[in-house]
CHARMM internal coordinates of N, CA and C (Angstrom, degrees):
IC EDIT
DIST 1 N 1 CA 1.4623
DIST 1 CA 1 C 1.5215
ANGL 1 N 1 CA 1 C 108.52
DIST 1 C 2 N 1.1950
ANGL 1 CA 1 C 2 N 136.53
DIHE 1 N 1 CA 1 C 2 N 134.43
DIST 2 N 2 CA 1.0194
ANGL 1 C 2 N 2 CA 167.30
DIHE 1 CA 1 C 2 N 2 CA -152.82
DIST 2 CA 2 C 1.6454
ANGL 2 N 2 CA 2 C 106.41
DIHE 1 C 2 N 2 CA 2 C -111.62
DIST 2 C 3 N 1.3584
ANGL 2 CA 2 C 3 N 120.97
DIHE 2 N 2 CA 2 C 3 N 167.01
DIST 3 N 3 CA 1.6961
ANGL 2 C 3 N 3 CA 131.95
DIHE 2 CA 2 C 3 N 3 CA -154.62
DIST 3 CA 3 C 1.7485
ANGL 3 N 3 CA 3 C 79.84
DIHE 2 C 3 N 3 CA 3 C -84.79
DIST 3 C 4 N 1.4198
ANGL 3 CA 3 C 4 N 128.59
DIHE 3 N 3 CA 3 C 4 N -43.37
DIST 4 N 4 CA 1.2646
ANGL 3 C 4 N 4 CA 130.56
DIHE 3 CA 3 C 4 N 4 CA -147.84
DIST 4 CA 4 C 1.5174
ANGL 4 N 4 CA 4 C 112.38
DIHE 3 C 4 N 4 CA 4 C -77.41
DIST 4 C 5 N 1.5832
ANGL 4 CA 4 C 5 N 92.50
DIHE 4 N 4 CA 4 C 5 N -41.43
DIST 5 N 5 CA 1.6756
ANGL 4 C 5 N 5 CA 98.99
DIHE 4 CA 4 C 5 N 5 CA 165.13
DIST 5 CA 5 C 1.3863
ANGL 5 N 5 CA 5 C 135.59
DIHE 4 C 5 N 5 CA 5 C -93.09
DIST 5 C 6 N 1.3426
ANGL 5 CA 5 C 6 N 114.18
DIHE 5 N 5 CA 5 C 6 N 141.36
DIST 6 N 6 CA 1.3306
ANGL 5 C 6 N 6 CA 140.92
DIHE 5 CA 5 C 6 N 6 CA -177.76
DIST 6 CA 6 C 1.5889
ANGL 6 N 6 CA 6 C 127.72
DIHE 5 C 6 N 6 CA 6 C -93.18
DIST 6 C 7 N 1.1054
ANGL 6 CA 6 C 7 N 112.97
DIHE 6 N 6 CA 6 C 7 N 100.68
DIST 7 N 7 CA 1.5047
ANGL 6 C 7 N 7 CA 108.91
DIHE 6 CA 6 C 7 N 7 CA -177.57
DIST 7 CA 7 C 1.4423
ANGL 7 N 7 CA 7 C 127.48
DIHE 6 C 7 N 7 CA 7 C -92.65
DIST 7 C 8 N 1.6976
ANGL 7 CA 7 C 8 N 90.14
DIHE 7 N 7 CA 7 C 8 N 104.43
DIST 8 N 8 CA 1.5796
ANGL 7 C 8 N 8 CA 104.73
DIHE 7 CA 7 C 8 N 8 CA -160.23
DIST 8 CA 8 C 1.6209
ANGL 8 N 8 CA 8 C 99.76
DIHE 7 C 8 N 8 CA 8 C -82.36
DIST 8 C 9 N 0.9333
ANGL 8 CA 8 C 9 N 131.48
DIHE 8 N 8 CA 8 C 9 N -20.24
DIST 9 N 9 CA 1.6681
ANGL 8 C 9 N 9 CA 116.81
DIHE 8 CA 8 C 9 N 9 CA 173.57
DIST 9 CA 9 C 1.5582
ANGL 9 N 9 CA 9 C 101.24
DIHE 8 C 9 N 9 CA 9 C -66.29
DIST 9 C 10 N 1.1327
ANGL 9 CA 9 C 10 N 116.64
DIHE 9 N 9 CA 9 C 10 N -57.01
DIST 10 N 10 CA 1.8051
ANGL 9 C 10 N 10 CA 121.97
DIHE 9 CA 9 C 10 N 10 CA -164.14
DIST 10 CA 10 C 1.7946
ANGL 10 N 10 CA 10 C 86.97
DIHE 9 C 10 N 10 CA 10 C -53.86
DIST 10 C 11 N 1.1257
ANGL 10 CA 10 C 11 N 126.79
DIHE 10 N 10 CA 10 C 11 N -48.43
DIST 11 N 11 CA 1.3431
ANGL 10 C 11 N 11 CA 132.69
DIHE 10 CA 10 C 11 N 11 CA -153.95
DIST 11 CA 11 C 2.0208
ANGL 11 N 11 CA 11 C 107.99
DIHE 10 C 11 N 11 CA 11 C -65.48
DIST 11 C 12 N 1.3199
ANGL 11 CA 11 C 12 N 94.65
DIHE 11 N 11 CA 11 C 12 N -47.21
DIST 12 N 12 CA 1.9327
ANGL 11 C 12 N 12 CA 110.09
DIHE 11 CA 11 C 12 N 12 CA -176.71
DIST 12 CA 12 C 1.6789
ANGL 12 N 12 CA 12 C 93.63
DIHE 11 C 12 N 12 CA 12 C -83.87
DIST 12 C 13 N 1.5606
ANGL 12 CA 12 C 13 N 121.90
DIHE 12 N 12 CA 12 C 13 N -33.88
DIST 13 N 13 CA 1.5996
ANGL 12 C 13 N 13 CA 100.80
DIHE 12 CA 12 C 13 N 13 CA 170.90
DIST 13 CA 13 C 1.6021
ANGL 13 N 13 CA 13 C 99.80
DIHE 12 C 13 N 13 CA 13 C -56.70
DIST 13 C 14 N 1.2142
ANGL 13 CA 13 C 14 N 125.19
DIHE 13 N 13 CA 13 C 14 N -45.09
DIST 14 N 14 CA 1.7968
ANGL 13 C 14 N 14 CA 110.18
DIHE 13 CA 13 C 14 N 14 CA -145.29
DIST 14 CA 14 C 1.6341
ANGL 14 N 14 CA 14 C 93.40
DIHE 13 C 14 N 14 CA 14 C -86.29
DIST 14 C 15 N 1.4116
ANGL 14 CA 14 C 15 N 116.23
DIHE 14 N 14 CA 14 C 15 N -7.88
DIST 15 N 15 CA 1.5949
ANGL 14 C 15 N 15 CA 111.19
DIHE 14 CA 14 C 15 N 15 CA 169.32
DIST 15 CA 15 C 1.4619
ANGL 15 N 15 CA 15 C 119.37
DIHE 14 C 15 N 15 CA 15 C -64.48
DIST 15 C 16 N 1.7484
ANGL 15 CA 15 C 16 N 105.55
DIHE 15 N 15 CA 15 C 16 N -39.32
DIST 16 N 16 CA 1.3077
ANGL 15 C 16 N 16 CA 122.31
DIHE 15 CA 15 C 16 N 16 CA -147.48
DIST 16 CA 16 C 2.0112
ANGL 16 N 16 CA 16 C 97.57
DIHE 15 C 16 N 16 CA 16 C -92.32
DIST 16 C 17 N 1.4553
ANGL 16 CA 16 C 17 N 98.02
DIHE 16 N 16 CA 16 C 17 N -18.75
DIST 17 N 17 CA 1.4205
ANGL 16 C 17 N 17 CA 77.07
DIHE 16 CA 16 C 17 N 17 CA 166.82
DIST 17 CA 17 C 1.7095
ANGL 17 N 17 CA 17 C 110.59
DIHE 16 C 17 N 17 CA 17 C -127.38
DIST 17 C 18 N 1.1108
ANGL 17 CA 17 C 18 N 109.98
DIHE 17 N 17 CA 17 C 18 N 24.00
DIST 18 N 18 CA 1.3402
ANGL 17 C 18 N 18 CA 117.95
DIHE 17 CA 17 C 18 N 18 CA 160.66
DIST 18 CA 18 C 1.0755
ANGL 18 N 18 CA 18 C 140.56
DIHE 17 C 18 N 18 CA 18 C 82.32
DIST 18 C 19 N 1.5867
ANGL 18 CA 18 C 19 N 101.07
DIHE 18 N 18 CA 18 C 19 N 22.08
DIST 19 N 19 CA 1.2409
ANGL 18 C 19 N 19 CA 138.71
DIHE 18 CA 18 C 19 N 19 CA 133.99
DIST 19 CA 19 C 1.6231
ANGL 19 N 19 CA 19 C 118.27
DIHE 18 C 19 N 19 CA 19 C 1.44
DIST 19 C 20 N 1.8637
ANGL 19 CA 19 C 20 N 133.64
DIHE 19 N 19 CA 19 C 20 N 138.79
DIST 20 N 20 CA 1.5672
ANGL 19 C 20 N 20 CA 122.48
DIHE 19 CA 19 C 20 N 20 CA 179.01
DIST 20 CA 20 C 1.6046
ANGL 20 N 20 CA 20 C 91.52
DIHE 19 C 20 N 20 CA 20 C -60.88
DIST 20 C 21 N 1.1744
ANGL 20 CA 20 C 21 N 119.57
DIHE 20 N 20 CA 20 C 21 N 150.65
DIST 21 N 21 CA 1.1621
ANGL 20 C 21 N 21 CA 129.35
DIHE 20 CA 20 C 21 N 21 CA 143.89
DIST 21 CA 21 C 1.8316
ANGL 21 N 21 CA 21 C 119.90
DIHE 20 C 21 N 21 CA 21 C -61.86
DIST 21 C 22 N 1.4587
ANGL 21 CA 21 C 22 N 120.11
DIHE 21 N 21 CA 21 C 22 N -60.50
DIST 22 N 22 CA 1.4194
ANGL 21 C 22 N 22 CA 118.85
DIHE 21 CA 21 C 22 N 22 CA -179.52
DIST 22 CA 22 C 1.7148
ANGL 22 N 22 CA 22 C 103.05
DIHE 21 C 22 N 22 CA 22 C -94.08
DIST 22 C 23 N 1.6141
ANGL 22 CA 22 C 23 N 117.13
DIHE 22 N 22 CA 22 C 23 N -171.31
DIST 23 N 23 CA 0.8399
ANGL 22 C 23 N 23 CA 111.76
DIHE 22 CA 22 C 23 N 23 CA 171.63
DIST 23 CA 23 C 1.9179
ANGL 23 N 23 CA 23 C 100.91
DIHE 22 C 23 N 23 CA 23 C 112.53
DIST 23 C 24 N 1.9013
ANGL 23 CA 23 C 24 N 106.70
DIHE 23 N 23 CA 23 C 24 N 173.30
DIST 24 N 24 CA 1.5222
ANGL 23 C 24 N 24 CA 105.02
DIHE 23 CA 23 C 24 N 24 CA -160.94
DIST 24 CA 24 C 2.0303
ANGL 24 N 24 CA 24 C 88.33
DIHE 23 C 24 N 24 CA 24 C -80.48
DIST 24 C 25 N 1.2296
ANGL 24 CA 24 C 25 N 113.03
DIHE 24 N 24 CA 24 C 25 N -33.80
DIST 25 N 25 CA 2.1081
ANGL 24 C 25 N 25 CA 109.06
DIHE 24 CA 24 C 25 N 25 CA 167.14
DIST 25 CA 25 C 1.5714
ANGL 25 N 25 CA 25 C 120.38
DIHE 24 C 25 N 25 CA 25 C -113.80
DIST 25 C 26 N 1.3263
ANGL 25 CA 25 C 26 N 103.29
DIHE 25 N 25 CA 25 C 26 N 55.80
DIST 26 N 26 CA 1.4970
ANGL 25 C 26 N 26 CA 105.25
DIHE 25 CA 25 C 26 N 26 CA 174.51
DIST 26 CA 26 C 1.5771
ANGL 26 N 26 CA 26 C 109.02
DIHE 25 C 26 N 26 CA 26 C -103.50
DIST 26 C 27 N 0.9673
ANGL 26 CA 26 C 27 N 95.97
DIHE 26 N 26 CA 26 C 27 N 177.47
DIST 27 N 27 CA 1.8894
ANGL 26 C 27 N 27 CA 116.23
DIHE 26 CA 26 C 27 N 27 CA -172.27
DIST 27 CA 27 C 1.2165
ANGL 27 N 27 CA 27 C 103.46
DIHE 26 C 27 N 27 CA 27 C -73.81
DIST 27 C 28 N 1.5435
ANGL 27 CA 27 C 28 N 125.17
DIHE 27 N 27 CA 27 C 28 N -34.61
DIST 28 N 28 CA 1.5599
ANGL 27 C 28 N 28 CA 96.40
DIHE 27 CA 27 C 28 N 28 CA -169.80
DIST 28 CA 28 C 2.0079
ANGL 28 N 28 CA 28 C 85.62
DIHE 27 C 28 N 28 CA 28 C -133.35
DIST 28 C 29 N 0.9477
ANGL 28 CA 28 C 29 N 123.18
DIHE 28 N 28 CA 28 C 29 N 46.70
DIST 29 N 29 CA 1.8114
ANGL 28 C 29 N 29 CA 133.62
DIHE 28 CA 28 C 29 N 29 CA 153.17
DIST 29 CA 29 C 1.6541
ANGL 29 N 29 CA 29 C 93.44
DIHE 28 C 29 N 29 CA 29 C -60.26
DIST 29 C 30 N 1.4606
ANGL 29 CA 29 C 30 N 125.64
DIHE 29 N 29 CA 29 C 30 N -82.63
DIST 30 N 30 CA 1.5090
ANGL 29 C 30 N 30 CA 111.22
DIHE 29 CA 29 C 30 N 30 CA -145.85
DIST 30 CA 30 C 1.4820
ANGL 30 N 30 CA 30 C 111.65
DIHE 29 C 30 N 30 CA 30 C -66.86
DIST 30 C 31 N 2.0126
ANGL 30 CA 30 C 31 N 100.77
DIHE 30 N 30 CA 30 C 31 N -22.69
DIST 31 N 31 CA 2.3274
ANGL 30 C 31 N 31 CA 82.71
DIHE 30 CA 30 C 31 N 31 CA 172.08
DIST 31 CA 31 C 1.5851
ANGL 31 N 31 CA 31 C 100.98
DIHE 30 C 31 N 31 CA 31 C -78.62
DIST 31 C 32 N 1.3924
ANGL 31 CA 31 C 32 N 137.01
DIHE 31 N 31 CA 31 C 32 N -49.76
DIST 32 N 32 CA 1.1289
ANGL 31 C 32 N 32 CA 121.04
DIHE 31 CA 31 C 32 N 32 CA -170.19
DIST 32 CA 32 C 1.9421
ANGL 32 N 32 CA 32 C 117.77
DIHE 31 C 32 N 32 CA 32 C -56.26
DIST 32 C 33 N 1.5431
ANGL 32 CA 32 C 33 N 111.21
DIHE 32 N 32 CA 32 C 33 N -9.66
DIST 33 N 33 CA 1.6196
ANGL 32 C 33 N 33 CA 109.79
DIHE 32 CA 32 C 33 N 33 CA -174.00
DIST 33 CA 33 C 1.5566
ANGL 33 N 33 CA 33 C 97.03
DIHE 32 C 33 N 33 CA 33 C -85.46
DIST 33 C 34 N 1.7368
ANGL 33 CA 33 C 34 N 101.73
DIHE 33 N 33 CA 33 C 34 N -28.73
DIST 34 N 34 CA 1.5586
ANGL 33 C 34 N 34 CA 98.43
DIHE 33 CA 33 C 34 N 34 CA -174.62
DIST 34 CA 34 C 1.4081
ANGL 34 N 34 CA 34 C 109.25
DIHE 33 C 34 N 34 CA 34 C -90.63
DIST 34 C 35 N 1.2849
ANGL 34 CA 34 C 35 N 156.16
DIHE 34 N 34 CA 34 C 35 N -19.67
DIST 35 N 35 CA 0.8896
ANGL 34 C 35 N 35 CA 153.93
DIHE 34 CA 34 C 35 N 35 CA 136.13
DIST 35 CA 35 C 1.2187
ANGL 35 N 35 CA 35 C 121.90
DIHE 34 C 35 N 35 CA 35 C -19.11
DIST 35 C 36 N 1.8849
ANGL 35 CA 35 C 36 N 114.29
DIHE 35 N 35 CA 35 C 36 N -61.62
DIST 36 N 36 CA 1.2038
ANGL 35 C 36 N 36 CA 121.12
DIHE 35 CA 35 C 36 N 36 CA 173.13
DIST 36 CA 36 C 1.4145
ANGL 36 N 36 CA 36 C 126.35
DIHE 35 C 36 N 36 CA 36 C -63.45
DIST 36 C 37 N 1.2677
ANGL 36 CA 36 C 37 N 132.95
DIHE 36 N 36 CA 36 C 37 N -22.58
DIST 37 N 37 CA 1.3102
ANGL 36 C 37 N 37 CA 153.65
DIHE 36 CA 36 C 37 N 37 CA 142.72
DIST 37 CA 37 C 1.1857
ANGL 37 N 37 CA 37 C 109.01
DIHE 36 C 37 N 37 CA 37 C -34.91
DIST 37 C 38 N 1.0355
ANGL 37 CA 37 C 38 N 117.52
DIHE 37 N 37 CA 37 C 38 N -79.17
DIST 38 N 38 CA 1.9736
ANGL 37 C 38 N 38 CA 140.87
DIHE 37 CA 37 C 38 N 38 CA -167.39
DIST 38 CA 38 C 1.8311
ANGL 38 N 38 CA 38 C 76.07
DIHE 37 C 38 N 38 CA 38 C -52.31
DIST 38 C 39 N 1.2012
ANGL 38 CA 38 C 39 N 152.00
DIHE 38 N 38 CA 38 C 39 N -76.56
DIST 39 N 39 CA 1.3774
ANGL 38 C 39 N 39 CA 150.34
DIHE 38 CA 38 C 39 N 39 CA -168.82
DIST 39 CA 39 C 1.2251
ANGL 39 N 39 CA 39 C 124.21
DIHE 38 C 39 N 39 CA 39 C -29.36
DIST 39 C 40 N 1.6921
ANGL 39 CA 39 C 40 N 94.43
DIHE 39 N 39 CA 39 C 40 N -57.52
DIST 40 N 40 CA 1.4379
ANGL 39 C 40 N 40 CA 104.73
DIHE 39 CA 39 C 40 N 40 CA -169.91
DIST 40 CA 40 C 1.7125
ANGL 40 N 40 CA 40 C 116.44
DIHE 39 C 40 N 40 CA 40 C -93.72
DIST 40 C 41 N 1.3851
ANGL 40 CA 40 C 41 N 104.18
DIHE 40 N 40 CA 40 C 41 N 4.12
DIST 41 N 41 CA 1.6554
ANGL 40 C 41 N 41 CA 126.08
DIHE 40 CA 40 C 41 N 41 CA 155.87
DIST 41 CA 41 C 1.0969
ANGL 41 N 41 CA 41 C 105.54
DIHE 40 C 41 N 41 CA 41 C -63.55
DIST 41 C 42 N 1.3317
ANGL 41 CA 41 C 42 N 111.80
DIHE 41 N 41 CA 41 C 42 N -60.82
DIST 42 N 42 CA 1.5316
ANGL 41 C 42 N 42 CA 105.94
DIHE 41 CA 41 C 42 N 42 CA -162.24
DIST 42 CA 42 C 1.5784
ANGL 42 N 42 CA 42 C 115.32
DIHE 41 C 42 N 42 CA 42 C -69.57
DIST 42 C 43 N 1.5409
ANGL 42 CA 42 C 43 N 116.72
DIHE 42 N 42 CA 42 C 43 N -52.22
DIST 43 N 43 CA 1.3084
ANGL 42 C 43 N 43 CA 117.78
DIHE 42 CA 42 C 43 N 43 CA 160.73
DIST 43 CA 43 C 1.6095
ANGL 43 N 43 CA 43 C 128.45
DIHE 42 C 43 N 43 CA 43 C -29.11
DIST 43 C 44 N 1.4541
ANGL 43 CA 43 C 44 N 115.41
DIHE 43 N 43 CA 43 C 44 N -30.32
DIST 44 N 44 CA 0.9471
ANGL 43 C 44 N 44 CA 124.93
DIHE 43 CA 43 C 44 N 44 CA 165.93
DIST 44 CA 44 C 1.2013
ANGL 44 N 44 CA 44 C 138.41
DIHE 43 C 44 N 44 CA 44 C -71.36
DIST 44 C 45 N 1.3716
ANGL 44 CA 44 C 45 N 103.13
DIHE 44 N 44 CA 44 C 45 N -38.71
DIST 45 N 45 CA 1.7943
ANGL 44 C 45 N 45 CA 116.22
DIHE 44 CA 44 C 45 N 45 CA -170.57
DIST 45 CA 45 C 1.9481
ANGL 45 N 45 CA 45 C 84.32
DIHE 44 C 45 N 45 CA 45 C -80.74
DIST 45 C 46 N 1.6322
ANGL 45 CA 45 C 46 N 132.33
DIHE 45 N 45 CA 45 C 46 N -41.25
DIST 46 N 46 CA 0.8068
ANGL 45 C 46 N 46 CA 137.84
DIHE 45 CA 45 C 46 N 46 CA 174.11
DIST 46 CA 46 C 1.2271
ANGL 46 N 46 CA 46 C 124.51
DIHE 45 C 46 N 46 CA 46 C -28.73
DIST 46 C 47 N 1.5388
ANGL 46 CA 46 C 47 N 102.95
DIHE 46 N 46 CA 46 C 47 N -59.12
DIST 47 N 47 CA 1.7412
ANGL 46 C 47 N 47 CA 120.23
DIHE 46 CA 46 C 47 N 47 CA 174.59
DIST 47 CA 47 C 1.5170
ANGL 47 N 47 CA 47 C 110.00
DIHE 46 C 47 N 47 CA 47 C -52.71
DIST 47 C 48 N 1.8336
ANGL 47 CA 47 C 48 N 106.45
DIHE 47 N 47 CA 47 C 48 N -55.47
DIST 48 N 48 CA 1.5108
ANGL 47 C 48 N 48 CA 107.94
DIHE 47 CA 47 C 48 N 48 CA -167.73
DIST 48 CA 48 C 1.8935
ANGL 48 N 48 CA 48 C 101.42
DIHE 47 C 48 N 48 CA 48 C -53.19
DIST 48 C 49 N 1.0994
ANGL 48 CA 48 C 49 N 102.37
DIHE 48 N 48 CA 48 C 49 N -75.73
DIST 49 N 49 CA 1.0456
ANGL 48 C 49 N 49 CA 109.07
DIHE 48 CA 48 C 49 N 49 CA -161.14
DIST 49 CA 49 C 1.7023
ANGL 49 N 49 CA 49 C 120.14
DIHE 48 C 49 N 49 CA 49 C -14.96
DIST 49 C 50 N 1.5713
ANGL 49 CA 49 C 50 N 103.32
DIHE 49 N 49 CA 49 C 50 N -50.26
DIST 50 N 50 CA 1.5113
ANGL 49 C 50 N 50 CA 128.09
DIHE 49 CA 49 C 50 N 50 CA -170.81
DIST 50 CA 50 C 1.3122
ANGL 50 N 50 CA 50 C 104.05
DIHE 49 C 50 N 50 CA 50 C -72.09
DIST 50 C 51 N 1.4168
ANGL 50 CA 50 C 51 N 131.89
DIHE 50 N 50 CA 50 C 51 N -30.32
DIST 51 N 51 CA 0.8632
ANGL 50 C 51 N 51 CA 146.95
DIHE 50 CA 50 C 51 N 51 CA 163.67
DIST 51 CA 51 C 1.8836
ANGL 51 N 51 CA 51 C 125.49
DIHE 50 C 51 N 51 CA 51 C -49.30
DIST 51 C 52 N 1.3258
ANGL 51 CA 51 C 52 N 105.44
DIHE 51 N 51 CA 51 C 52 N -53.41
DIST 52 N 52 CA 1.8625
ANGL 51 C 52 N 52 CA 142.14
DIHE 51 CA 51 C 52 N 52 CA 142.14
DIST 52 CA 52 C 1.4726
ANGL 52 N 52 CA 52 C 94.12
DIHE 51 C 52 N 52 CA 52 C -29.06
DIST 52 C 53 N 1.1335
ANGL 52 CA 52 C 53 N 139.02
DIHE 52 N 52 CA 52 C 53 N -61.52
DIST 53 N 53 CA 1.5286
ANGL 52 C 53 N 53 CA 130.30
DIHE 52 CA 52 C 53 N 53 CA -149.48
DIST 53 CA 53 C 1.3761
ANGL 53 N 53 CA 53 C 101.36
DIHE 52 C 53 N 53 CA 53 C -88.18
END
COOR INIT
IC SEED 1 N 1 CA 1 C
IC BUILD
């Protein structure tokens, strides 16, 4: 598995028995790391660009 993918079975098992949700082995760490990523990409390409002009 790769940074891009998300493993939603492993993720609804650790829901279903009640598992942390956040945290460094919680259920929803790799969408909220990729989310936060996908954010701070954009902020970035944001900066360059403005930067370009």
């Amino acid at each position: 598995m790769d940074n891009l993918e998300i493993d939603y079975k492993k993720a609804a098992q650790q829901l279903r028995s009640g598992e942390a949700l956040f945290g460094k082995d919680g259920a929803l760490a790799p969408l909220l790391e990729r989310i936060l990523n996908s954010a701070l990409e954009g902020e970035m390409d944001a900066h360059l660009s403005e930067e370009e002009r």
